[in-house]
ROMIPA-29532 format. One line per field, with one value per residue: residue in three letters; residue number from 1; x, y, z of N, C-alpha, C, O in turn. Coordinates in pm, 1 decimal, always signed. Atoms other than C-alpha are relative to their C-alpha. Example, Ala and Ser with C-alpha at 12.3 -4.5 7.8 and 13.67 -1.06 7.14 Angstrom:
2
residu: c(ala; ser)
num: c(1; 2)
nc1: c(+89.0; -82.0)
nc2: c(-119.0; -119.0)
nc3: c(+0.0; -6.0)
cac1: c(+1230.0; +1367.0)
cac2: c(-450.0; -106.0)
cac3: c(+780.0; +714.0)
cc1: c(+90.0; -77.0)
cc2: c(+120.0; +109.0)
cc3: c(+0.0; +73.0)
oc1: c(+193.6; -26.1)
oc2: c(+118.1; +219.8)
oc3: c(+66.5; +89.9)
END
This chain:
157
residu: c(unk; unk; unk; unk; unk; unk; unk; unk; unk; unk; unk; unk; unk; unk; unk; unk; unk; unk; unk; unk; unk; unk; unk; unk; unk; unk; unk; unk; unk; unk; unk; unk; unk; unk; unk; unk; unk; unk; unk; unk; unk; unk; unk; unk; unk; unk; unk; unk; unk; unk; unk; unk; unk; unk; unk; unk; unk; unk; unk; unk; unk; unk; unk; unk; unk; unk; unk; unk; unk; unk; unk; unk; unk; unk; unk; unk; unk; unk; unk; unk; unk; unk; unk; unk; unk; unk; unk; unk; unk; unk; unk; unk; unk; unk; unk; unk; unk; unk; unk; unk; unk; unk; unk; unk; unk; unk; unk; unk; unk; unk; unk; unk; unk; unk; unk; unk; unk; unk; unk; unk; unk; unk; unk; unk; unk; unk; unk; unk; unk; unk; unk; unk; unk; unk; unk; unk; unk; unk; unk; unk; unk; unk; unk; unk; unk; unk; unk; unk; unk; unk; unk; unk; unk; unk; unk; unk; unk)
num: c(1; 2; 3; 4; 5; 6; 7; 8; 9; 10; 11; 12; 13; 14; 15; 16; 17; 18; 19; 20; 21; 22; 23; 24; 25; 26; 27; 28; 29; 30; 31; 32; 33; 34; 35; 36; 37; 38; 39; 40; 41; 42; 43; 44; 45; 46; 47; 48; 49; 50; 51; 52; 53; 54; 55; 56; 57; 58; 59; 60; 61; 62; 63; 64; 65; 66; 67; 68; 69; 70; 71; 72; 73; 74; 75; 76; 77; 78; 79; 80; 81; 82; 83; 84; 85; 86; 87; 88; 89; 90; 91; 92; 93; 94; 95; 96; 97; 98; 99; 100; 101; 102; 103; 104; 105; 106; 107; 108; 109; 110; 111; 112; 113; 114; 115; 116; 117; 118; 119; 120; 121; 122; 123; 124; 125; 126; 127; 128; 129; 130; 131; 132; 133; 134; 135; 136; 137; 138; 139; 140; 141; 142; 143; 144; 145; 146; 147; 148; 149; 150; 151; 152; 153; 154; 155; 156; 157)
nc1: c(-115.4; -31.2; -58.3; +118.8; -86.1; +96.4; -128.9; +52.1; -143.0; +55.6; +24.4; -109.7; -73.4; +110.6; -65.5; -115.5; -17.8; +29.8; -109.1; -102.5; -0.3; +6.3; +191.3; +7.3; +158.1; +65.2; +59.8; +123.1; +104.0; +15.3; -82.0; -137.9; -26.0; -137.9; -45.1; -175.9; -11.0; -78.3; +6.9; +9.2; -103.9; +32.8; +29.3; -97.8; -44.3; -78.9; +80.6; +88.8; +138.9; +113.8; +5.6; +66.1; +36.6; +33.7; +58.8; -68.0; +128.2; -66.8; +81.9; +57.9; -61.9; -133.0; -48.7; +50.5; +27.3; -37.9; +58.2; -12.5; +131.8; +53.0; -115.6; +42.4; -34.7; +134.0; -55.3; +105.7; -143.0; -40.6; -115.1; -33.3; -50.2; -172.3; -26.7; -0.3; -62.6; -127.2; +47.5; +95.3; -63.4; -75.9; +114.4; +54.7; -113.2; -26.8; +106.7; -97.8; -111.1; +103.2; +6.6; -123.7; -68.9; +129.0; +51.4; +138.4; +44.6; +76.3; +150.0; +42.3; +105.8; +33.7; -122.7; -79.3; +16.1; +123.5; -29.3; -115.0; -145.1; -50.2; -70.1; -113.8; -96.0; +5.2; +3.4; -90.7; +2.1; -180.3; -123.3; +46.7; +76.3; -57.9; -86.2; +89.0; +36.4; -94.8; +16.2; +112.6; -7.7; -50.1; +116.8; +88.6; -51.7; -56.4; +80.2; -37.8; +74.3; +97.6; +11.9; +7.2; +113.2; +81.4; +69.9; -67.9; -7.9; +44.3; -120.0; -66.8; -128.9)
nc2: c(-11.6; +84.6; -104.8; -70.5; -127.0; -98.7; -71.4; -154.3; -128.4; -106.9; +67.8; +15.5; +116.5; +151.2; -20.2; +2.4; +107.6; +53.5; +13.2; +55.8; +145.7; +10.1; -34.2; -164.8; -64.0; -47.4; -88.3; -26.1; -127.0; +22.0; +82.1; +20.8; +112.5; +16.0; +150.4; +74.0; +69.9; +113.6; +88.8; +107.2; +39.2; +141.0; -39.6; -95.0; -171.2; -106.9; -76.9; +103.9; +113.3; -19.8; -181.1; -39.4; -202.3; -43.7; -132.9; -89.3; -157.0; -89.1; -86.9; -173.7; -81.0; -13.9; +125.9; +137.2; +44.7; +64.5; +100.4; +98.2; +115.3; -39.3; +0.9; +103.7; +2.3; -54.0; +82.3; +96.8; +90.0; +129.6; -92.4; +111.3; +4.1; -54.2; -174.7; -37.1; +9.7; -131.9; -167.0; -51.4; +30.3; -136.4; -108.0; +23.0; -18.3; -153.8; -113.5; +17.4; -102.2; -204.5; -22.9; -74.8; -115.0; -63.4; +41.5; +13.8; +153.0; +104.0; -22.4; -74.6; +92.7; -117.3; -20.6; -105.6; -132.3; -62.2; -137.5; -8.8; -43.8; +167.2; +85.6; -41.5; +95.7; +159.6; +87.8; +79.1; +7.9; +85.0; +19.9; +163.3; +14.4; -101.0; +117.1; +21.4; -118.8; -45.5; +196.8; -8.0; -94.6; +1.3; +79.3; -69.9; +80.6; -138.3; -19.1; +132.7; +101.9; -12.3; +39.3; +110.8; +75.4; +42.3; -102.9; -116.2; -137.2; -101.6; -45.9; -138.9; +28.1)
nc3: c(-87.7; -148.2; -72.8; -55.6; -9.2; +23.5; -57.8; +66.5; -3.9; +83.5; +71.6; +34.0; -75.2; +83.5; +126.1; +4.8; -65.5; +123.8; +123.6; -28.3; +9.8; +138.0; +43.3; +72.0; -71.2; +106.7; -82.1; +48.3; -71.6; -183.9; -16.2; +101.0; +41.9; +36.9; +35.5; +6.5; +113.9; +6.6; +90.3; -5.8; +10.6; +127.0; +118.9; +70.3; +4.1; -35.8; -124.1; -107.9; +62.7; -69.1; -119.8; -71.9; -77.0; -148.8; -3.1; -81.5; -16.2; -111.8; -141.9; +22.5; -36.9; +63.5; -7.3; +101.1; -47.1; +49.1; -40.7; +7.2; +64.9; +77.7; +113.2; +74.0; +121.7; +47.6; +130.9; -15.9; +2.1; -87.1; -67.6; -74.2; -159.7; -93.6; +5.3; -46.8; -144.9; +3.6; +31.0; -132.3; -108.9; -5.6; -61.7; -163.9; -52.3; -1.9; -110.6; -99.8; +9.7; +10.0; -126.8; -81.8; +31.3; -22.5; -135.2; -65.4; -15.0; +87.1; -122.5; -74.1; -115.3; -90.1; -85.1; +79.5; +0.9; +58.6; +26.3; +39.1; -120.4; -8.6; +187.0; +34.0; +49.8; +37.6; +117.3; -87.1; -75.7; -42.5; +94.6; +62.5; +123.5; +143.8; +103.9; +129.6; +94.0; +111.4; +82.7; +114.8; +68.5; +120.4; +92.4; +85.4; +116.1; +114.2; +103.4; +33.5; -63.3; +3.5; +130.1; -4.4; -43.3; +89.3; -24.0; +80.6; -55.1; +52.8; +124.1; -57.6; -135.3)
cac1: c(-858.6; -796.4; -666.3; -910.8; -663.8; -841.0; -561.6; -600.3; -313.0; -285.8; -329.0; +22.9; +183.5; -83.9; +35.7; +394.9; +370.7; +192.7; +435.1; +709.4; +581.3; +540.0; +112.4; +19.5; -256.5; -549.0; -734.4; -1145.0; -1395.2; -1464.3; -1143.4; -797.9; -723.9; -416.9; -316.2; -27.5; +1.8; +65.7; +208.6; +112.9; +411.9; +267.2; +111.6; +376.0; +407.1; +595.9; +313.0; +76.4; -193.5; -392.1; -486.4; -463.8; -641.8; -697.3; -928.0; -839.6; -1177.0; -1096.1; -1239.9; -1367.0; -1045.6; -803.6; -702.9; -749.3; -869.2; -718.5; -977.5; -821.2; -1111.9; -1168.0; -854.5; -915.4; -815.4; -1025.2; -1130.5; -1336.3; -1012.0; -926.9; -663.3; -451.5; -410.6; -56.6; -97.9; -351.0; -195.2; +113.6; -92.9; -320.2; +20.8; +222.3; -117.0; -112.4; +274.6; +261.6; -85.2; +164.9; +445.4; +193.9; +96.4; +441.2; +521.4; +203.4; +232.1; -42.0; -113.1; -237.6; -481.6; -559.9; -648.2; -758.1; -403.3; -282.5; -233.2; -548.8; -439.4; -195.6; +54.0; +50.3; +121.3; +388.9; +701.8; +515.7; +654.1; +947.4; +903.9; +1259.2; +1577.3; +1414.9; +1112.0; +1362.9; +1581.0; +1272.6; +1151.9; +1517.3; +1488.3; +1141.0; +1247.6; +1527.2; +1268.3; +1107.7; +1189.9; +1373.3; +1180.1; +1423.3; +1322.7; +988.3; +1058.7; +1207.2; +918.8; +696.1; +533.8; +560.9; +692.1; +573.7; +708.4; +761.9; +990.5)
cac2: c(-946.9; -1146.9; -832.6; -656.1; -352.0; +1.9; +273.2; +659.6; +923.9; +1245.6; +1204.1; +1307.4; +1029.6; +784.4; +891.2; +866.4; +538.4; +399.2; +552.1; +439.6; +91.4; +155.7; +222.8; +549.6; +766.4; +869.5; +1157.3; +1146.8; +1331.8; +1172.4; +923.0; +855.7; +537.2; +346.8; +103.9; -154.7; -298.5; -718.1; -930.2; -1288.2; -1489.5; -1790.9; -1538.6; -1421.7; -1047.6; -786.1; -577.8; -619.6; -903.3; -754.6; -388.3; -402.8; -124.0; +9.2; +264.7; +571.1; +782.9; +1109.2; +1236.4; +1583.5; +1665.0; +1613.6; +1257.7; +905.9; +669.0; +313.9; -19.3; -333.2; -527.9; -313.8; -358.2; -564.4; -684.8; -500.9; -670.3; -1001.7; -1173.7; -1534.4; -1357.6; -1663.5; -1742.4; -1699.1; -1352.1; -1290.6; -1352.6; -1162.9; -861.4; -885.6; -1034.5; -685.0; -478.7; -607.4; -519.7; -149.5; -61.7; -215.7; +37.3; +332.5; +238.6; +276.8; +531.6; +755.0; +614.6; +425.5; +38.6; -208.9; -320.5; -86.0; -218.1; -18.6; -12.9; +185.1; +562.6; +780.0; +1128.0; +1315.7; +1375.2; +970.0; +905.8; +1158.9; +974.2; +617.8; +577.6; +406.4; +400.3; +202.6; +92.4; -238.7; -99.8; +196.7; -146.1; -267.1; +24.4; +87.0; -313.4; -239.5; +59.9; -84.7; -364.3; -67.3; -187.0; +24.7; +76.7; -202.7; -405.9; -392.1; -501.9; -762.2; -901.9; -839.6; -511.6; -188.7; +106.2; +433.5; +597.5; +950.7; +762.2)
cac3: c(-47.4; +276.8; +492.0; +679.7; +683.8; +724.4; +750.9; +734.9; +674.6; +524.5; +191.8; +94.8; +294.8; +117.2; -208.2; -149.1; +26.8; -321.0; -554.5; -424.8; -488.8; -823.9; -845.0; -1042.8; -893.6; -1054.4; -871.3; -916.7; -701.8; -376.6; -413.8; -522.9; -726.5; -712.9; -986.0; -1030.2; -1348.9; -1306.5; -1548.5; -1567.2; -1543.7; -1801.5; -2043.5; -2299.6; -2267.8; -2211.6; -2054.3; -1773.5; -1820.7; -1524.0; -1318.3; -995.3; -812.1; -461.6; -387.5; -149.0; +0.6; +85.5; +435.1; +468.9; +653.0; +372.2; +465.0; +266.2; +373.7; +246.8; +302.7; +200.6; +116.7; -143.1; -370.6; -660.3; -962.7; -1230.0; -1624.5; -1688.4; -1729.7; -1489.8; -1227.9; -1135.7; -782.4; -723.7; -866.7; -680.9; -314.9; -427.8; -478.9; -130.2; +28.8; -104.0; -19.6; +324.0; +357.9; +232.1; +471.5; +731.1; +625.8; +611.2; +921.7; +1088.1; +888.2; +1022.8; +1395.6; +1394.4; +1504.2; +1250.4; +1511.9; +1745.8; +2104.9; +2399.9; +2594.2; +2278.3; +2237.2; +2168.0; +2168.2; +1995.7; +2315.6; +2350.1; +1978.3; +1976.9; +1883.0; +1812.0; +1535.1; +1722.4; +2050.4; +2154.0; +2017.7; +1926.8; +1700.5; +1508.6; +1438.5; +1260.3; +1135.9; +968.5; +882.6; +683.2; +500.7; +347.6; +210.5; -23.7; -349.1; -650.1; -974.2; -1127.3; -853.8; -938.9; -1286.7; -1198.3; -1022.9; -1326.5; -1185.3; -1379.6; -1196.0; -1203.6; -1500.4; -1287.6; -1022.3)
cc1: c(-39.6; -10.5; -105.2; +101.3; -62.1; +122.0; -49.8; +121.2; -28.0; +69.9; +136.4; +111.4; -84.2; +48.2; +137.3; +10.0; -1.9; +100.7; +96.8; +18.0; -46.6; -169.7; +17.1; -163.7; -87.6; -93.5; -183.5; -86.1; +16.9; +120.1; +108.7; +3.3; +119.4; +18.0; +154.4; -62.5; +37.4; +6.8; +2.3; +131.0; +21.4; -41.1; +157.9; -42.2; +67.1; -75.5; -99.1; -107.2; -135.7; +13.5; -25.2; -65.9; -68.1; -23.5; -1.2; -149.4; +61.0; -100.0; +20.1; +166.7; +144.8; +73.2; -15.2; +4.8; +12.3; -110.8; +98.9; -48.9; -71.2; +61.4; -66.2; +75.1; -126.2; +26.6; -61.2; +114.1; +17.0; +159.4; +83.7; +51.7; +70.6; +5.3; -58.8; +14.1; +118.2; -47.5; -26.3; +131.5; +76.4; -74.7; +28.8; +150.3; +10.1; -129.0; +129.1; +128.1; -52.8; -32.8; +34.3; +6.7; -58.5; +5.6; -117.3; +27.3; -102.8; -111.1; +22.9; -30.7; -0.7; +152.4; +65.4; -47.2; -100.4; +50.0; +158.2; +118.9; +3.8; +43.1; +110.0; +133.4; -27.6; +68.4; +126.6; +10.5; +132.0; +75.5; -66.9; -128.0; +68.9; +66.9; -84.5; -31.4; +146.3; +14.4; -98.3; +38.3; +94.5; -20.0; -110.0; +97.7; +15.4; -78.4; +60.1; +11.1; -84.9; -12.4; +51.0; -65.8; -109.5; -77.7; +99.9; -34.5; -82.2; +77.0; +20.8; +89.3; +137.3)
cc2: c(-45.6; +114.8; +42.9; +152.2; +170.2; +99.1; +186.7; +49.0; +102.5; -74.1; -8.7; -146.2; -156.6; -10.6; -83.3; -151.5; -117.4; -36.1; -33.8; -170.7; -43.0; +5.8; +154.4; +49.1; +60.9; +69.0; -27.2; +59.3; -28.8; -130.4; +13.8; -170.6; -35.5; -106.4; -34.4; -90.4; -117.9; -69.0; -195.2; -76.6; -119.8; +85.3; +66.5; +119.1; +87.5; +175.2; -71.3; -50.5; +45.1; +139.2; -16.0; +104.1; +41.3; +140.0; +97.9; +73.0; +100.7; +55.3; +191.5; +89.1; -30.9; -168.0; -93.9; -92.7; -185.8; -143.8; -106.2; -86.8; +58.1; +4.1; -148.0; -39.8; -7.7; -48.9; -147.2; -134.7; -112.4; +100.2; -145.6; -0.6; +31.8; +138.5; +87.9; -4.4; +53.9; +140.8; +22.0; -10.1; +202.3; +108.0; +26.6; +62.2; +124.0; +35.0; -49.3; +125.3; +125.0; +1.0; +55.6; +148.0; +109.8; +10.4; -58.2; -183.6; -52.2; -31.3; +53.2; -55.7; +122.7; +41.8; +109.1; +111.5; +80.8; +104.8; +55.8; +13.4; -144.6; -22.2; +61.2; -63.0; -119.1; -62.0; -87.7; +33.7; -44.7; -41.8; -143.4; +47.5; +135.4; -85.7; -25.2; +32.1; +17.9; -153.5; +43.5; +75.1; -51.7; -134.4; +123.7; +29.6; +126.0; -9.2; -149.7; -112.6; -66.7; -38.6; -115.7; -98.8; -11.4; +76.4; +97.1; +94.9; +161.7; +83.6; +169.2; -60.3; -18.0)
cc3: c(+138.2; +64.5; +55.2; +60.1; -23.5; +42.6; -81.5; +65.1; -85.6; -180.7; -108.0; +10.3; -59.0; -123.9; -49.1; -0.9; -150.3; -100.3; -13.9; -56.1; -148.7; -59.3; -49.7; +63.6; -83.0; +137.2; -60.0; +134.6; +144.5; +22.0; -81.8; -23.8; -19.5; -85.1; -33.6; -127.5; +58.9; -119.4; +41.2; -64.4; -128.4; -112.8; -55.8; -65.7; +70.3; +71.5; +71.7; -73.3; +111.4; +85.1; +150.4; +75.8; +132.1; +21.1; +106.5; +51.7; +30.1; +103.0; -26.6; +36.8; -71.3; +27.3; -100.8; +102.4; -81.9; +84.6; -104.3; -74.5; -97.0; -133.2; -39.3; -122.7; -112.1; -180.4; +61.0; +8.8; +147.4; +71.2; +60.4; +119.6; +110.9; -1.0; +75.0; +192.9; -1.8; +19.4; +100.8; +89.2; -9.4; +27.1; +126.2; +63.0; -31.6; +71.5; +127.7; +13.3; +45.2; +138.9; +121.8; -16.1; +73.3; +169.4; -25.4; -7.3; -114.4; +59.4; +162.0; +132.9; +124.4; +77.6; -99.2; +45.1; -26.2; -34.1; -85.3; +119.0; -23.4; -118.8; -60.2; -28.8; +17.2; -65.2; +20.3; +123.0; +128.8; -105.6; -94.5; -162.6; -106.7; -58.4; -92.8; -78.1; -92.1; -91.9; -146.1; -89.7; -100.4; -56.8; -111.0; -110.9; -120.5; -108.9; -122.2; +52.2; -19.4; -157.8; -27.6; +43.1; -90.0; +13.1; -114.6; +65.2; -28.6; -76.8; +78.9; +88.9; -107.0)
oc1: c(-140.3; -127.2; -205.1; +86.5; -87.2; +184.9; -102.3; +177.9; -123.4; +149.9; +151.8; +182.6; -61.1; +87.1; +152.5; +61.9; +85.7; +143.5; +141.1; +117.8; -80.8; -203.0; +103.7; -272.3; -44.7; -122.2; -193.2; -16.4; +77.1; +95.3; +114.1; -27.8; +193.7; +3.2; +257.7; -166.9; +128.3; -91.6; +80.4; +167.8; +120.9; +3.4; +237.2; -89.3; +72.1; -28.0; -136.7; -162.2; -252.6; +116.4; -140.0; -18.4; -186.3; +48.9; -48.6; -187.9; +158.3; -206.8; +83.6; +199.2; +255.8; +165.9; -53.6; +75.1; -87.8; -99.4; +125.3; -3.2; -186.4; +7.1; -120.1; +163.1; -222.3; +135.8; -73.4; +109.1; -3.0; +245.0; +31.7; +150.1; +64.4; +54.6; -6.6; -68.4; +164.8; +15.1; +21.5; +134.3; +75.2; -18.2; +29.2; +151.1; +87.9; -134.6; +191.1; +165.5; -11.9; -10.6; -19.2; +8.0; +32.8; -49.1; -216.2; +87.3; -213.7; -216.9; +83.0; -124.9; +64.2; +163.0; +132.6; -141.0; -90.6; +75.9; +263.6; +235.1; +83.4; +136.9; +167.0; +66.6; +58.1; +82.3; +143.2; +94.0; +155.7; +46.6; -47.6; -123.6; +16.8; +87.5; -61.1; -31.6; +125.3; +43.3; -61.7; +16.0; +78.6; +74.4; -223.8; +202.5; -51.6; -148.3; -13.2; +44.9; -72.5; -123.1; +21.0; -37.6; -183.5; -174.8; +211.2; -148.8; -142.4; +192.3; +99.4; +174.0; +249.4)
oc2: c(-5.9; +152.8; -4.6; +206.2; +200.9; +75.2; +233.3; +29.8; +105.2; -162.7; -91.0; -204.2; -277.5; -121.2; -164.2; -209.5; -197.4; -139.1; -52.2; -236.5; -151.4; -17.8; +237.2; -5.8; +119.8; +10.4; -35.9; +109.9; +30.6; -200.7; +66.9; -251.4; +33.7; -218.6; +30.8; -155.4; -96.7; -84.9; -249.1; -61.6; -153.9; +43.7; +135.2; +137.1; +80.3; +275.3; -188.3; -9.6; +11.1; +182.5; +2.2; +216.3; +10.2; +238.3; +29.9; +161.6; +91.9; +108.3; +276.8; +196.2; -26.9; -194.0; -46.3; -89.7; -212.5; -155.1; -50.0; -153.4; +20.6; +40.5; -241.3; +40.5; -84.4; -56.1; -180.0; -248.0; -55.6; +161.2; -197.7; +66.4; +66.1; +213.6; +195.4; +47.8; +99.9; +236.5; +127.1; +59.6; +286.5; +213.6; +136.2; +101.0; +177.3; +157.6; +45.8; +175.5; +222.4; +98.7; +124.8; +240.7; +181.3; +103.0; +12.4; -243.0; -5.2; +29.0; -2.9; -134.8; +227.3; +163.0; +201.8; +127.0; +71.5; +105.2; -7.2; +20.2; -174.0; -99.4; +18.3; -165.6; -187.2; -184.3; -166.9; +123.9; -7.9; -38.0; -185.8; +1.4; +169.9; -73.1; +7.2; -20.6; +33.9; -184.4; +51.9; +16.7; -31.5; -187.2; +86.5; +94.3; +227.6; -107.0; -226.3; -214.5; -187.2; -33.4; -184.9; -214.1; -108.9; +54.4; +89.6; +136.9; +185.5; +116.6; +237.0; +20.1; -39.1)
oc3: c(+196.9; +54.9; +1.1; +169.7; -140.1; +145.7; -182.6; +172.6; -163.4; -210.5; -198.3; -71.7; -55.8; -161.4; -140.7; -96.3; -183.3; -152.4; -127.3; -85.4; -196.1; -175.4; -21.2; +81.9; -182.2; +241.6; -182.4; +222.6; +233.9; +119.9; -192.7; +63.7; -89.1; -36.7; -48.9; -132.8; +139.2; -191.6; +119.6; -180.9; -192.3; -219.7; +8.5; -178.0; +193.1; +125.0; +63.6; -175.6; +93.3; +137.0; +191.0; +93.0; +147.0; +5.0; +197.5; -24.6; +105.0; +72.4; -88.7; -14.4; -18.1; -49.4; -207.7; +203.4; -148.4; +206.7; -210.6; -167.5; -118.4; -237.5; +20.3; -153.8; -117.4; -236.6; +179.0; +56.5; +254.7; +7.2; +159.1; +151.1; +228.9; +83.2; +104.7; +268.0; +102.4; +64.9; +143.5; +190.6; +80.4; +55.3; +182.2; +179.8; +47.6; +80.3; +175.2; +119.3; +108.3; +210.4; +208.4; +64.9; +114.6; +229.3; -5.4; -96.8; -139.7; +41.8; +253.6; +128.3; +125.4; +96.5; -54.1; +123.3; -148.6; -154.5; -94.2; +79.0; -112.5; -138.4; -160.6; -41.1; +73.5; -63.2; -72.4; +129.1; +243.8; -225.2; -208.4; -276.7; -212.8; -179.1; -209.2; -189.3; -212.3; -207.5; -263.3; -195.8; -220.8; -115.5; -139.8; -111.1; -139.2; -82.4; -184.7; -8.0; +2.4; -211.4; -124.9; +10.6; -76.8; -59.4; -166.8; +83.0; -133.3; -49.1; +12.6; +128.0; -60.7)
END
């Protein structure tokens, strides 16, 4: 994965953010795993041809901790190209969401907020970024959305 996206929230709000997008979580010791089933658009089938999966740490204080450059597509299997730049491009657009969602800047620069009093209502700041913010949200795609793209939802949504 391209992205160099490093994003930490509690680990509820990491969850959610996932399932929504149709990945199923798998809990293991010191991490949560998220995968998305893809199907290859040239192979003929009716399930996925590949796993992707993005791995969650959890921090001591209950958080997760989402890297980027660590999502993969897992299996010895040829991942074709297009599929995978759909996957890192829709990676890179839900740490972006989580981001908002959370308050927090994609990249960070010193002029930003540090503390919690400054980051208190980030998560739109003016009329201009709640337009966006209500823009993005209703870009988070329905479970028959998501089937029509060739992903398979999470069967609890």
């Amino acid at each position: 994965m391209n992205a160099s996206a490093v994003v930490t929230a509690p680990a509820d709000t990491v969850r959610h953010a996932f399932l929504q997008q149709g990945y199923t979580g798998i809990c293991c010791a010191e991490q949560e795993i998220f995968v998305l089933g893809w199907m290859d658009p040239h192979a003929n089938s009716e399930r996925a041809t590949h796993m992707y999966k993005v791995p969650a740490q959890r921090l001591p204080d209950g958080q997760l901790q989402v890297n980027a450059k660590l999502a993969s597509f897992s299996g010895l299997s040829t991942v074709p190209s297009q599929l995978q730049a759909k996957a890192d491009t829709e990676l890179r657009e839900l740490l972006v969401q989580l981001s908002l969602t959370v308050g927090l800047e994609h990249n960070q620069t010193d002029d930003e907020p540090t503390t919690i009093e400054e980051t208190w209502n980030s998560m739109a700041p003016d009329e201009a970024a709640m337009k966006q913010l209500g823009h993005d949200m209703k870009q988070i795609q329905t479970n028959s959305e998501l089937k029509k793209q060739g992903l398979i939802p999470d069967p609890m949504q």
